[in-house]
N, C-alpha and C positions, 0 to 999 in steps of 0.2 A: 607218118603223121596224117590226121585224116585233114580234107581238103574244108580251107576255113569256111564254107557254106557249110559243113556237114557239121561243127563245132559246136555242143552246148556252151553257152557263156561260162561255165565252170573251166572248160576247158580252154575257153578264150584269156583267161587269166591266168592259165595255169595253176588252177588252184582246186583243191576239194569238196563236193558237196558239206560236210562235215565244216568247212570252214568258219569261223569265226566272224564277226563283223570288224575287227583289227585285223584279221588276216585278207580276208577282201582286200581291205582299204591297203594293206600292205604289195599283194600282189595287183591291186592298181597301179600303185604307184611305178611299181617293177616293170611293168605291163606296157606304161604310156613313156616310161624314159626308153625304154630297150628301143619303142620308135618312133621317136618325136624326130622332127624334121634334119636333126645337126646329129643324132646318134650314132656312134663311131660303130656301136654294134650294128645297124640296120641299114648302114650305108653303103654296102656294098652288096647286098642281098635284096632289098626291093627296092622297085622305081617307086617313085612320088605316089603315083596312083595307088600302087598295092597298099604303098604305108597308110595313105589316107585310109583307104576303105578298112585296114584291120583300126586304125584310130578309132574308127568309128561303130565296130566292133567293142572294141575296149570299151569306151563310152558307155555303150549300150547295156553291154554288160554288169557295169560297176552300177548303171543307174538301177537295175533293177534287183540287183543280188545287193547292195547297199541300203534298201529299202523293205525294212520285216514284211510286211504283208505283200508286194511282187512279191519278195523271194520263194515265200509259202508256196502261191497261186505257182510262181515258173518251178516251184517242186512238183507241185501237182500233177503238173505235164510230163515231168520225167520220171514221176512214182518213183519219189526220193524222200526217203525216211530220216533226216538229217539227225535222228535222236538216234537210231535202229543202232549203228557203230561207232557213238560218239565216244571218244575215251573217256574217263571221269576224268572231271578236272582238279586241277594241281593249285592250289596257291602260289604266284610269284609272286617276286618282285617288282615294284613300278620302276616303271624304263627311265624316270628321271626323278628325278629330289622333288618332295612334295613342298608345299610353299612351307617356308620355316625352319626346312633342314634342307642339307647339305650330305651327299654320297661323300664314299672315306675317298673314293676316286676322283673329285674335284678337283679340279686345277685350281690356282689362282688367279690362272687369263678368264678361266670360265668366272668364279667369283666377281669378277672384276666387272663382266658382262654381263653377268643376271637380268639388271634390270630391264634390259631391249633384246634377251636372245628370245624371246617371243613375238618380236615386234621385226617384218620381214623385210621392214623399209632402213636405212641408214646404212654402215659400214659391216662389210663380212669378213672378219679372222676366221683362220681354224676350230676355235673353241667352238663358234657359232654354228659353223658345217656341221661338226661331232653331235649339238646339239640338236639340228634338224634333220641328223641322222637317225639319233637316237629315239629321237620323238618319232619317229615314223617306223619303228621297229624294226630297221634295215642293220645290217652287220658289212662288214666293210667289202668281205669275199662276195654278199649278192649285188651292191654298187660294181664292185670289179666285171665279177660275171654279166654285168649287163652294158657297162660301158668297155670292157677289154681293157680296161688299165689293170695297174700292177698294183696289188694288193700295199706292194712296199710303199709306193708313190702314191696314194692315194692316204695311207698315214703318216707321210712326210709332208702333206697340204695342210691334215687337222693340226700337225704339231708344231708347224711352221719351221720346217726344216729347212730352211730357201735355199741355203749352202747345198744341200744333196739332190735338190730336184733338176729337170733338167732348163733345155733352153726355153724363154717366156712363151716363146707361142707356143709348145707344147703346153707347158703349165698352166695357158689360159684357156684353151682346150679342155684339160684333164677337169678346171672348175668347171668350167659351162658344162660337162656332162655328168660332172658331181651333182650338181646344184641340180640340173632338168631331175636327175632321178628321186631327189628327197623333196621333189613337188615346188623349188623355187626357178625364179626366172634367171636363166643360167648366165645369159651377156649380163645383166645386170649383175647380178654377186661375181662375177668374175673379171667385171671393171673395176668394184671395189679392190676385189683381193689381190689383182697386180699391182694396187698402188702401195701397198704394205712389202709386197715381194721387190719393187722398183728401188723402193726405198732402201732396204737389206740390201740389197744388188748393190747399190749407189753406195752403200756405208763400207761394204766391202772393199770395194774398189778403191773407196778411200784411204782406207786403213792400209790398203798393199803399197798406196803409193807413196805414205809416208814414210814406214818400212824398208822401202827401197833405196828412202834418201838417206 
């Protein structure tokens, strides 16, 4: 890997000239969880200092490849033709339900949440993780690869598996580096989501010890 002075901002994102302005915005996000200050992945790999300075890197990066005309002018520089290998493009699908309809994959918890899963202040379930997952074009294996959780565990959060996950301070953990990755404030949603997972905790405990009488 060449040494991060030596790094185009493309390569700072790990991302493509060719790239998109969703896919930017994607491999930012990748970019700034992998090493935000609490990140399970960058925690044992650089000191404070290095994190800040690629931070500020990333930053810099996203500010100018995030913006059409930078991005033009810093092609310039690198005599990068971004149409020269562009693949053609493909018609998808939108990554989430346009206003009015409903995906055949909808939950009911999600239904249920519609109305504030855009709104990043109040209570966070799983439905709403999935949904600021989705909305950020992220898939569950690049959250993993970036935080080091387990693919399993990380869809046992969205689907509110409480029973199968493990002890709470792991589990609060696994939110906070959830959440840092899809761009929210990780202590905060993951004080929310323990009191949901507490709750379950409590209800179980209940149930066993009626059970036993």
């Amino acid at each position: 890997m060449k040494p991060l002075s030596e790094q185009n901002h493309y390569e700072i994102l790990e991302t493509r000239p060719t790239a998109t302005k969703a896919e930017i915005e994607r491999a930012y996000r990748l970019a700034l969880a992998t090493y935000a200050d609490d990140s399970l992945a960058g925690y044992s790999v650089f000191s404070d200092g290095d994190a800040a300075a690629l931070r500020e890197r990333i930053e810099m990066a996203y500010r100018i490849l995030s913006d059409g005309r930078m991005r033009s002018d810093y092609d310039a520089t690198l005599e990068i033709d971004r149409e020269a290998d562009l693949p053609p493009s493909e018609p998808s699908a939108p990554l989430v339900p346009v206003e009015g309809e409903l995906a055949e994959s909808t939950s009911p918890l999600e239904v249920a949440g519609a109305a504030h899963l855009d709104d990043e202040s109040g209570d966070f379930d799983g439905a709403r993780l999935r949904h600021f997952r989705i909305r950020g074009g992220l898939e569950i294996d690049d959250i993993s690869r970036v935080t080091k959780i387990s693919p399993t565990y990380l869809r046992y959060i969205e689907e509110e598996r409480f029973a199968d996950l493990p002890a709470p301070v792991y589990v609060r953990g696994f939110v906070t580096a959830y959440a840092n990755c899809v761009g929210l404030e990780g202590k905060y949603v993951a004080a929310s989501y323990m009191k949901r997972f507490d709750q379950d905790s409590r209800g179980r405990r209940k149930g066993r010890f009626f059970e036993s009488r």
